[in-house]
One Martini backbone bead per residue (centre of mass of N, CA, C, O) as a GRO file, in nm:
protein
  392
    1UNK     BB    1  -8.337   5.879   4.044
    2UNK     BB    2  -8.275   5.788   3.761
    3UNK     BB    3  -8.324   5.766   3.439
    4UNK     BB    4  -8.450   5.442   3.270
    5UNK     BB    5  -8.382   5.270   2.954
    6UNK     BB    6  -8.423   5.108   2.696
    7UNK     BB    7  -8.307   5.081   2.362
    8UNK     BB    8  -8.538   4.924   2.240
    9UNK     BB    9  -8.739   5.205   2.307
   10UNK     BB   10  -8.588   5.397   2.121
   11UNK     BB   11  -8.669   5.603   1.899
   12UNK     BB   12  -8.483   5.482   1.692
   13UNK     BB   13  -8.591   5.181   1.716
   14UNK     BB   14  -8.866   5.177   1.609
   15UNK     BB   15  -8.808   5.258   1.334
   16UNK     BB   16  -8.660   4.969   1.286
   17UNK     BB   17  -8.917   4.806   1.285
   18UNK     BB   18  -9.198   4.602   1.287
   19UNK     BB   19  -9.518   4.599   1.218
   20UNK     BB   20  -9.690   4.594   1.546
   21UNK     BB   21  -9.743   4.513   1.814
   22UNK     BB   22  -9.614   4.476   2.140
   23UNK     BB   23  -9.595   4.169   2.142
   24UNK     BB   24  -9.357   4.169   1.921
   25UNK     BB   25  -9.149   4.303   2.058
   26UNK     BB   26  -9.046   4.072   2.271
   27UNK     BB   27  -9.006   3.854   2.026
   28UNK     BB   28  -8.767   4.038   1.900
   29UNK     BB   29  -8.509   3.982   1.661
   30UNK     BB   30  -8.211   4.006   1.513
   31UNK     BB   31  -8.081   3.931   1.277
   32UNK     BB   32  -7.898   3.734   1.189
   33UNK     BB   33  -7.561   3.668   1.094
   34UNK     BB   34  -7.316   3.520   0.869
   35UNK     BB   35  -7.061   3.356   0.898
   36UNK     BB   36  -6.750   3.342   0.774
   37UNK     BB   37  -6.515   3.134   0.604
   38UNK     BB   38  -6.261   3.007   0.549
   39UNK     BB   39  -6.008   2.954   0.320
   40UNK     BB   40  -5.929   2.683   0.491
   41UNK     BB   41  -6.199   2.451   0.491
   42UNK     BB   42  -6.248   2.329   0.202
   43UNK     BB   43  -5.952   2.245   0.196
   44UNK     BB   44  -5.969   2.066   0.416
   45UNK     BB   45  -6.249   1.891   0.382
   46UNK     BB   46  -6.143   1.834   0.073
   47UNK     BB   47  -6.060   1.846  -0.297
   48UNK     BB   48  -6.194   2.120  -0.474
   49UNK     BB   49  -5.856   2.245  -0.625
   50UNK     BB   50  -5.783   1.919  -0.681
   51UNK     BB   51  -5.615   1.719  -0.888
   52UNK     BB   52  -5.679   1.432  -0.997
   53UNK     BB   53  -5.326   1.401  -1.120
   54UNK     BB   54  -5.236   1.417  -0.837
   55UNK     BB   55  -5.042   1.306  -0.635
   56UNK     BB   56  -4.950   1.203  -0.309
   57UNK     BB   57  -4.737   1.340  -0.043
   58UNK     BB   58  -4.421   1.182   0.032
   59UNK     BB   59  -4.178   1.089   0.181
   60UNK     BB   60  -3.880   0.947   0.064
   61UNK     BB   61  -3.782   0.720   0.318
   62UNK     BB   62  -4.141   0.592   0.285
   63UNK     BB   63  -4.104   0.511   0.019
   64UNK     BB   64  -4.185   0.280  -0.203
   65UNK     BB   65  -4.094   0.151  -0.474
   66UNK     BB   66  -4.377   0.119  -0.607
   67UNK     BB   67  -4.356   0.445  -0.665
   68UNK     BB   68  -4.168   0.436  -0.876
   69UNK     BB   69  -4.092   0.521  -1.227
   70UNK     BB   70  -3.854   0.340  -1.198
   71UNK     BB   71  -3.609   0.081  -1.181
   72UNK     BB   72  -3.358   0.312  -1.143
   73UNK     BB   73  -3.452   0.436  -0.878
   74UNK     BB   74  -3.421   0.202  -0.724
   75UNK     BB   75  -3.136   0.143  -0.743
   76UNK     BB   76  -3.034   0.396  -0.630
   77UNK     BB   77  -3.158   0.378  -0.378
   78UNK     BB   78  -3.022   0.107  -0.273
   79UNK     BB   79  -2.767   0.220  -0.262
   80UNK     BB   80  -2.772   0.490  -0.065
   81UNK     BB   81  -2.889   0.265   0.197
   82UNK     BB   82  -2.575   0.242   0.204
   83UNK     BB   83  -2.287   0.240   0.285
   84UNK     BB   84  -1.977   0.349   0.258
   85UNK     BB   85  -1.749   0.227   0.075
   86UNK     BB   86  -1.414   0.162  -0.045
   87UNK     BB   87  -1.339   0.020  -0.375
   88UNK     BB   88  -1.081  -0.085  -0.268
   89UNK     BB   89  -0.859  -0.338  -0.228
   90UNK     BB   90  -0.758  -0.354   0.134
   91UNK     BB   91  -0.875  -0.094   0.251
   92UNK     BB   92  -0.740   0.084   0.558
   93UNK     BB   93  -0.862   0.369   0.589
   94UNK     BB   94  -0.996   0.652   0.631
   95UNK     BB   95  -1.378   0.740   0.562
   96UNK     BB   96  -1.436   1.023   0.786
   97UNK     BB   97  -1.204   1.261   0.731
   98UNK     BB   98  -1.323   1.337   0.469
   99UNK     BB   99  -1.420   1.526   0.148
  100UNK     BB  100  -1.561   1.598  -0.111
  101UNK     BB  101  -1.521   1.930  -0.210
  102UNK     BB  102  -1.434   2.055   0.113
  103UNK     BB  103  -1.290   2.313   0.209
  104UNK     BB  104  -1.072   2.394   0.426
  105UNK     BB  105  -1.089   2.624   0.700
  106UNK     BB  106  -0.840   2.827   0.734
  107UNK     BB  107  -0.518   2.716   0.854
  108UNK     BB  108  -0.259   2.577   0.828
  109UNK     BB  109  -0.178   2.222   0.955
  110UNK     BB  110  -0.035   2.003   1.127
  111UNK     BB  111  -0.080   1.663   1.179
  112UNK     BB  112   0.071   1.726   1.423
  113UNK     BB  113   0.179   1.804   1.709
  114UNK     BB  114   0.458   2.016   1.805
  115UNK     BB  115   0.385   2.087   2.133
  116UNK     BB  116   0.433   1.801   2.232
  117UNK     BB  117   0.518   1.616   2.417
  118UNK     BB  118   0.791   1.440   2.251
  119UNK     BB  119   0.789   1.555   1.997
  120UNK     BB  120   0.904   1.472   1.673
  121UNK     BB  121   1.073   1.724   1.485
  122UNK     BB  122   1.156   1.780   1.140
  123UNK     BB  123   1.020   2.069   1.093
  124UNK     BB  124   1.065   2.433   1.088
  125UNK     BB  125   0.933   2.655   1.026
  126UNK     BB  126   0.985   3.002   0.968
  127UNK     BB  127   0.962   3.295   1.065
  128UNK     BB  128   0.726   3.549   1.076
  129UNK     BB  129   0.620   3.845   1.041
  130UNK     BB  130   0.401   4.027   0.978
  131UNK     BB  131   0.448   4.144   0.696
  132UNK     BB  132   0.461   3.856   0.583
  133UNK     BB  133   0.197   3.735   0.697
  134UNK     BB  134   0.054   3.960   0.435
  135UNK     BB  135   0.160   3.870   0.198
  136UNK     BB  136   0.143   3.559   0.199
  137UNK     BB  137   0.000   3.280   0.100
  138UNK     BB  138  -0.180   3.070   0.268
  139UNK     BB  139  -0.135   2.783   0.102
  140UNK     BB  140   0.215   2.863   0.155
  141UNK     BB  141   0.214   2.758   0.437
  142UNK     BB  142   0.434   2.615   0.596
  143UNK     BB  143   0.500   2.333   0.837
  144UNK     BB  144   0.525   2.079   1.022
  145UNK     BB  145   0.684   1.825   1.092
  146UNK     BB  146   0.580   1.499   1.290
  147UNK     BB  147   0.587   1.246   1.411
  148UNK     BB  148   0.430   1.032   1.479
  149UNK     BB  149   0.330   0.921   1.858
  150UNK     BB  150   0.331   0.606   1.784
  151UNK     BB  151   0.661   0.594   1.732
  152UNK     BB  152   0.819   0.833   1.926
  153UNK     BB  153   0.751   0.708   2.226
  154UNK     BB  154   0.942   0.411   2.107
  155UNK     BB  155   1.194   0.570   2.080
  156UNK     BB  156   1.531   0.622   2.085
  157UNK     BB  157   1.738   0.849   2.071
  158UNK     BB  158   1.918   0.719   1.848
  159UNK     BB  159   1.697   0.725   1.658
  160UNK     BB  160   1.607   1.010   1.643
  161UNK     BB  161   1.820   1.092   1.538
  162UNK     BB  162   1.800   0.900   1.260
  163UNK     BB  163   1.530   1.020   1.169
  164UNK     BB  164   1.648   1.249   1.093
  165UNK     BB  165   1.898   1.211   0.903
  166UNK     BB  166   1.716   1.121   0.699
  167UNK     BB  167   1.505   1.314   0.633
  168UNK     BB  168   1.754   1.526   0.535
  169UNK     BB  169   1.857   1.355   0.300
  170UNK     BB  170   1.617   1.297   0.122
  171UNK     BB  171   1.511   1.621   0.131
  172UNK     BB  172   1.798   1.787   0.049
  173UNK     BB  173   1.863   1.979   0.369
  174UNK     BB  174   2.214   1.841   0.368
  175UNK     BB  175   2.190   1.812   0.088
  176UNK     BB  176   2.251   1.979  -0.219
  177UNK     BB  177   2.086   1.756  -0.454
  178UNK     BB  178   2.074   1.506  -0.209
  179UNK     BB  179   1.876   1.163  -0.139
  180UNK     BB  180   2.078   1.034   0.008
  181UNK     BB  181   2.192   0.740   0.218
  182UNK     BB  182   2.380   0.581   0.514
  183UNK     BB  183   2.320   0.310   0.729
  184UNK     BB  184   2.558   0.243   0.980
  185UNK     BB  185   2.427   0.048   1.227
  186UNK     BB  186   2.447  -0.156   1.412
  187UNK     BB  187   2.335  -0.458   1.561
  188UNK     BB  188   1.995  -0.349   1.731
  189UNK     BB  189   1.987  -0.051   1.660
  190UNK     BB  190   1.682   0.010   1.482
  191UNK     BB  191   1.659   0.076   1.174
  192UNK     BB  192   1.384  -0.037   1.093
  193UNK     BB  193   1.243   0.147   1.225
  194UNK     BB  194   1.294   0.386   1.149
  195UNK     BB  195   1.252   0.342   0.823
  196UNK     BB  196   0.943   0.326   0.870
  197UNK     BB  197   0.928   0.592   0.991
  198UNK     BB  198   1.019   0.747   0.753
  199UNK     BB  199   0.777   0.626   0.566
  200UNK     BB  200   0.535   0.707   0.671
  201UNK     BB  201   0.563   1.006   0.689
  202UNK     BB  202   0.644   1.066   0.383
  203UNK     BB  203   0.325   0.943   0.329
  204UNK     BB  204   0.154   1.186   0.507
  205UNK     BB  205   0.394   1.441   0.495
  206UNK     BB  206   0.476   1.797   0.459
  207UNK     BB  207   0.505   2.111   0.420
  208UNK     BB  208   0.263   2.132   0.193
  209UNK     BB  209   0.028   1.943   0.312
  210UNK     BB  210   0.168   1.680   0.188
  211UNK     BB  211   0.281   1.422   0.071
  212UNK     BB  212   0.591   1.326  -0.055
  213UNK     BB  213   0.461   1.024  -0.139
  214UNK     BB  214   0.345   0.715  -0.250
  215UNK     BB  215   0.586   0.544  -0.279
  216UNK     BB  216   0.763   0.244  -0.126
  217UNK     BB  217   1.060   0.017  -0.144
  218UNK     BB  218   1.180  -0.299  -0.008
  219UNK     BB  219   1.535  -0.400  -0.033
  220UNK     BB  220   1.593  -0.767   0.033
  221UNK     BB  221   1.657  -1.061   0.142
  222UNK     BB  222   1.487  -1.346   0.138
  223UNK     BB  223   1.490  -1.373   0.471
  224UNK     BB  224   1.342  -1.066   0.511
  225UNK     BB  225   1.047  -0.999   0.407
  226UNK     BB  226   0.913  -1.113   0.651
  227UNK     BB  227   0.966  -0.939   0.824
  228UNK     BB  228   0.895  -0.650   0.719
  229UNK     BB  229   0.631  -0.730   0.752
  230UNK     BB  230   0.626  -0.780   1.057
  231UNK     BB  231   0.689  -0.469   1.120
  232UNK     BB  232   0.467  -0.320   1.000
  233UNK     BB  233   0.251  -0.407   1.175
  234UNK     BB  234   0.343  -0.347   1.427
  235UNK     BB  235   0.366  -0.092   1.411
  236UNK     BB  236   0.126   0.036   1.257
  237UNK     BB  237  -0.155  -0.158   1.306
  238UNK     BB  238  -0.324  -0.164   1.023
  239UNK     BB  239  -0.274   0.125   0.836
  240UNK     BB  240  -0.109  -0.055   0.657
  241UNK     BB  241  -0.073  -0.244   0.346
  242UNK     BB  242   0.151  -0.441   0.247
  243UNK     BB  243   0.349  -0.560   0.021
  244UNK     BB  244   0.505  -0.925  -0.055
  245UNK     BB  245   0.755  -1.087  -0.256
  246UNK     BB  246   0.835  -1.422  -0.208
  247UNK     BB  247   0.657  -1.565  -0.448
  248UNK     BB  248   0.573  -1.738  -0.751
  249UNK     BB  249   0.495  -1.648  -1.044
  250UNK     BB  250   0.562  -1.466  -1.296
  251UNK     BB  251   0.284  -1.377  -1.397
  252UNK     BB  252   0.176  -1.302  -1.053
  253UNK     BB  253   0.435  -1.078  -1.018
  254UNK     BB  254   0.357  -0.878  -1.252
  255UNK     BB  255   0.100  -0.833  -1.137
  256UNK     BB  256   0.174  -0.710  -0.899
  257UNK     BB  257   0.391  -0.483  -1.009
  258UNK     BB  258   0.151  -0.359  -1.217
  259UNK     BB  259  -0.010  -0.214  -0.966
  260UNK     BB  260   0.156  -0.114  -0.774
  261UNK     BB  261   0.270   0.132  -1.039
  262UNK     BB  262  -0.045   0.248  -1.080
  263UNK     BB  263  -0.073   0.418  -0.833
  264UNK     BB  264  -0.267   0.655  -0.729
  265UNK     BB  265  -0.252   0.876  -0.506
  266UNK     BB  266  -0.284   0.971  -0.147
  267UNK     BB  267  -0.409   0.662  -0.172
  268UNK     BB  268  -0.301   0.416  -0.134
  269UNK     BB  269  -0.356   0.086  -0.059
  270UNK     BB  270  -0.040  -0.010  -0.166
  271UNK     BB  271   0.301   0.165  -0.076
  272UNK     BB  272   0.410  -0.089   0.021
  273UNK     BB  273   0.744  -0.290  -0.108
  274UNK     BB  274   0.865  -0.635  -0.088
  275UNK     BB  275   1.186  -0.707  -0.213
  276UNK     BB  276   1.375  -0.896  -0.342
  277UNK     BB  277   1.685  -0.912  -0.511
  278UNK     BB  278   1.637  -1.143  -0.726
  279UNK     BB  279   1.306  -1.068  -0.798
  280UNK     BB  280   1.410  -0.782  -0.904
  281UNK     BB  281   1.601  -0.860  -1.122
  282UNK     BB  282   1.399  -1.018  -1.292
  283UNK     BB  283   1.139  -0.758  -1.272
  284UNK     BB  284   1.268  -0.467  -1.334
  285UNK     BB  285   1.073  -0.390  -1.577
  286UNK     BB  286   0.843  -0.291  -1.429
  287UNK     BB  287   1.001  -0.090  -1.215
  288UNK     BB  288   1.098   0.107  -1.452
  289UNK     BB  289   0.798   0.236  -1.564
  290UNK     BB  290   0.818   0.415  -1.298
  291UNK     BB  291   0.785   0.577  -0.959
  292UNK     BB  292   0.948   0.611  -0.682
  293UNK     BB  293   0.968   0.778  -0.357
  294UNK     BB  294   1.134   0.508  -0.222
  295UNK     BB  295   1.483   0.305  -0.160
  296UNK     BB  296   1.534   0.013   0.018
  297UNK     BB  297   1.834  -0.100   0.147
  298UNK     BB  298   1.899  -0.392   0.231
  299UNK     BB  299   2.199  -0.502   0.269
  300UNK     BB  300   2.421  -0.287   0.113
  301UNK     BB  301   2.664  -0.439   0.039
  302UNK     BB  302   2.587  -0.590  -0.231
  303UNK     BB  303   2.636  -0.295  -0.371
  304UNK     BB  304   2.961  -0.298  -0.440
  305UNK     BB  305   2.906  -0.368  -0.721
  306UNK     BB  306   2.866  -0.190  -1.030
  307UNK     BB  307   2.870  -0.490  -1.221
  308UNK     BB  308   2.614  -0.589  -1.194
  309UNK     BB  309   2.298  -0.619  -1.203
  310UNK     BB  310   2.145  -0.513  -0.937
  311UNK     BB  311   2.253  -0.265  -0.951
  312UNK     BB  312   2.192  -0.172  -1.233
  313UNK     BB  313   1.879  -0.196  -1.186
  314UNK     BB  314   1.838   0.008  -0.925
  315UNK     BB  315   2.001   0.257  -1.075
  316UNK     BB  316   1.736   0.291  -1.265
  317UNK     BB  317   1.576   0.398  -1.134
  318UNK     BB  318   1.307   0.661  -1.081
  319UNK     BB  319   1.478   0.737  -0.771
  320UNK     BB  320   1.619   0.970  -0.564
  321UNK     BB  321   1.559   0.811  -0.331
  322UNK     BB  322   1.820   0.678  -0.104
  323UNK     BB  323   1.858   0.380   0.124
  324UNK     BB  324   2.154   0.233   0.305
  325UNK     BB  325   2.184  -0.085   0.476
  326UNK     BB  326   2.482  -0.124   0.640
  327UNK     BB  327   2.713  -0.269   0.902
  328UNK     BB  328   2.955  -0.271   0.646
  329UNK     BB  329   3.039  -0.041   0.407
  330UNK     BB  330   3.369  -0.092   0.506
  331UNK     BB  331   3.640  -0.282   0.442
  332UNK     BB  332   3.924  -0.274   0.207
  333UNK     BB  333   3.758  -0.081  -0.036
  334UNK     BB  334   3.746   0.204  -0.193
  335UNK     BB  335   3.567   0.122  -0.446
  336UNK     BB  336   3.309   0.022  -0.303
  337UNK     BB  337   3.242   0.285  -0.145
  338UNK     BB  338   3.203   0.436  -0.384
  339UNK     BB  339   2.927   0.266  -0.486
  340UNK     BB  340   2.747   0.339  -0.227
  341UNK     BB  341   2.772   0.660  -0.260
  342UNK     BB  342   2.705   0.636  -0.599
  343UNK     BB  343   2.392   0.513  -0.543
  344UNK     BB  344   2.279   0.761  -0.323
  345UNK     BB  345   2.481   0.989  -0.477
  346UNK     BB  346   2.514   1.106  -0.728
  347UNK     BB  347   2.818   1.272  -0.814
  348UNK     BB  348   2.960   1.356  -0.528
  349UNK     BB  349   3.274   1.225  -0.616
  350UNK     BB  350   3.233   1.114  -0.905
  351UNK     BB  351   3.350   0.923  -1.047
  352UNK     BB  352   3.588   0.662  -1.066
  353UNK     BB  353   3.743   0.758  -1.228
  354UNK     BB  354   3.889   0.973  -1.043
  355UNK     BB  355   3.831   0.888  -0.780
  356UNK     BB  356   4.097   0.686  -0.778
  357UNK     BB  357   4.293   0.969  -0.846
  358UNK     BB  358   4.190   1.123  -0.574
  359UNK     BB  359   4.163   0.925  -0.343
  360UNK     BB  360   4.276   0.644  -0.352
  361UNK     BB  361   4.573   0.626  -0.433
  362UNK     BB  362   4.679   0.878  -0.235
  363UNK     BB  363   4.607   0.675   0.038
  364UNK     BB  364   4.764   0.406  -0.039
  365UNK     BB  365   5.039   0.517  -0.032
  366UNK     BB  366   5.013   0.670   0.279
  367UNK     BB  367   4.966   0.331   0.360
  368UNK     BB  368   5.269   0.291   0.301
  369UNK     BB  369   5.526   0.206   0.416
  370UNK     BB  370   5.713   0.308   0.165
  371UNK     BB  371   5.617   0.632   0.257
  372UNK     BB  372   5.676   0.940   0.239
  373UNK     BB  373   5.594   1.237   0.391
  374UNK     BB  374   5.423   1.327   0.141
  375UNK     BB  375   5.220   1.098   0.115
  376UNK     BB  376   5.103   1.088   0.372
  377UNK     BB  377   5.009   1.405   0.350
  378UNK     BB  378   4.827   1.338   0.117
  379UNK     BB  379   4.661   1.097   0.271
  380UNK     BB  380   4.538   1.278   0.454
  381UNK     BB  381   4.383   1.493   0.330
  382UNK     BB  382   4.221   1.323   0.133
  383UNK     BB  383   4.065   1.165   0.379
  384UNK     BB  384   3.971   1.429   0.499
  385UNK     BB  385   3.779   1.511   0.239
  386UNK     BB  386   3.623   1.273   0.218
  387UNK     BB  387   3.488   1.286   0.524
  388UNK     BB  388   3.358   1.569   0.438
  389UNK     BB  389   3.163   1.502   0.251
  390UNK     BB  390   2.995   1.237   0.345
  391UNK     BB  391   2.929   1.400   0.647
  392UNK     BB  392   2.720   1.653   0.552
   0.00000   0.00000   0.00000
């Protein structure tokens, strides 16, 4: 059996005792240390070496007015704690799809898919190869433009022919330098949603990833202002606000159409305006002091004399988009029919006396019975030459 010791008893342990008997060595212990304290059990139990004038933190979601330094802060604050509404009266656009200062990250794309089924594309930019693809700036790199689908699902096939041929013309691409067409599709085969359909794209898109216009003014009949108005509510479903006007003063008139005038930006209150031919010969002087974007006039055989008042009014816009819708623009005299295409596409044709010289007198000489075979065949050209311009 080995020896065991206490270590208590062991000869270097007893020189580190007290002097004392034997009795004292079983009731000694060594002298206790003292725990030191944390750092911060100070700081948790009091406020030891917090000054006496700093406030206690507190969220600022709870923080009570009364607590504010200033009457400007709780004013500041209770603004804050309401929703966002946009300041514009009548704003019917979306208020949380857009952000201010945040520019969209990636490439750009079109509005609406090209490549849903059904899709309505009026625009296809070209295919680029690689290495062009490498070279052009990202930001300038054209997109497709797209018929909204909720327009393009209702449309038969000759609107969406009709809405392609609108948009080619207006924007430049079927005749380059000419921004204007005649709408000549007989009643029922929905000239209006067409036009509605042309507005609406022109107004949130093209090719550069912005809209094309700002503003859109719709000249028809004073009997027709109230359908064109219900007939945008009706397509559109109250994502667009039109102006309408069809009587009132004079000068609650002028300020509707100073205000009209006046909007800026990319969203604008109120983009279509509808305006008889009578109140705008009346108050043209407001809508000629800016530009708009679109102007289409319903019933155009109206402006079939280019010496009245209405058309020298509205030919004086500073617009070169003019879409002209009339079931009848030719009937009997090829110098009205001049003034209509003279109207959407200035100087297409040349001046009247030109125009006179060049196409009407010898197409009319060469439908006289007494005209001899060479005045025919003269006016048979004449004829193939005016369609072949018009039709371009």
């Amino acid at each position: 059996m080995p020896f065991l010791q206490r270590r208590s008893l062991a000869p270097s342990q007893l020189a580190k005792r007290k002097a004392g008997g034997e009795e004292e060595d079983s009731e000694w212990r060594p002298p206790a240390t003292q725990k030191r304290q944390k750092a911060g059990s100070e700081a948790e139990s009091g406020d030891c070496y917090r000054s006496p004038f700093r406030k206690p933190l507190t969220q600022l979601t709870n923080r009570p007015l009364c607590l504010d330094s200033s009457q400007h802060e709780a004013f500041i604050r209770s603004i804050l704690s309401k929703p966002f509404k946009v300041p514009i009266p009548n704003y019917k656009g979306p208020t949380g799809l857009r952000a201010l200062g945040i520019k969209r990250a990636g490439l750009r794309s079109p509005l609406h898919d090209p490549f849903e089924e059904g899709a309505l594309v009026l625009y296809e930019p070209p295919l680029l190869s690689a290495h062009e693809q490498l070279k052009i700036d990202k930001d300038k790199v054209p997109v497709h433009v797209v018929v909204d689908p909720v327009l393009s699902r209702v449309l038969r096939p000759h609107q969406r022919e009709g809405v392609k041929f609108l948009w080619d013309c207006v924007t430049s691409r079927r005749i380059p330098g000419s921004h204007g067409c005649i709408m000549a599709d007989e009643m029922g085969l929905g000239k209006t949603l067409q036009c509605i359909t042309l507005m609406w794209t022109l107004l949130r898109q093209s090719p550069d990833c912005k809209p094309e216009i700002e503003k859109a003014m719709v000249v028809s009949p004073s009997s027709l202002v109230r359908n064109w108005y219900n007939e945008v509510e009706k397509w559109l479903g109250g994502r667009i606000q039109p102006l309408a006007i069809d009587g009132g003063s004079k000068e609650e008139i002028d300020r509707k159409l100073v205000g009209f005038m006046n909007q800026r930006g990319l969203r604008v209150p109120s983009p279509i305006l509808i305006i008889s031919y009578e109140t705008f010969r009346l108050h043209a002087e407001a809508l000629q002091k800016g530009t708009v974007g679109l102007v289409i006039c319903d019933e155009g055989h109206r402006l079939k004399n280019s010496e009245n008042q209405t058309y020298q009014a509205l030919n004086s816009l500073n617009t070169p988009r003019r879409v002209l819708i009339s079931g009848t623009p030719i009937q009997n005299d090829l110098l009205e029919y001049f003034s209509l295409v003279h109207f959407v596409n200035s100087g297409i044709l040349g001046t009247a006396q030109e125009f006179k010289r060049h196409f009407e007198l010898p197409i009319l000489k060469g439908r006289d019975a007494d005209a001899s075979e060479a005045e025919r065949q003269k006016g048979e050209e004449r004829l193939k030459e005016l369609i072949s311009i018009v039709n371009r």
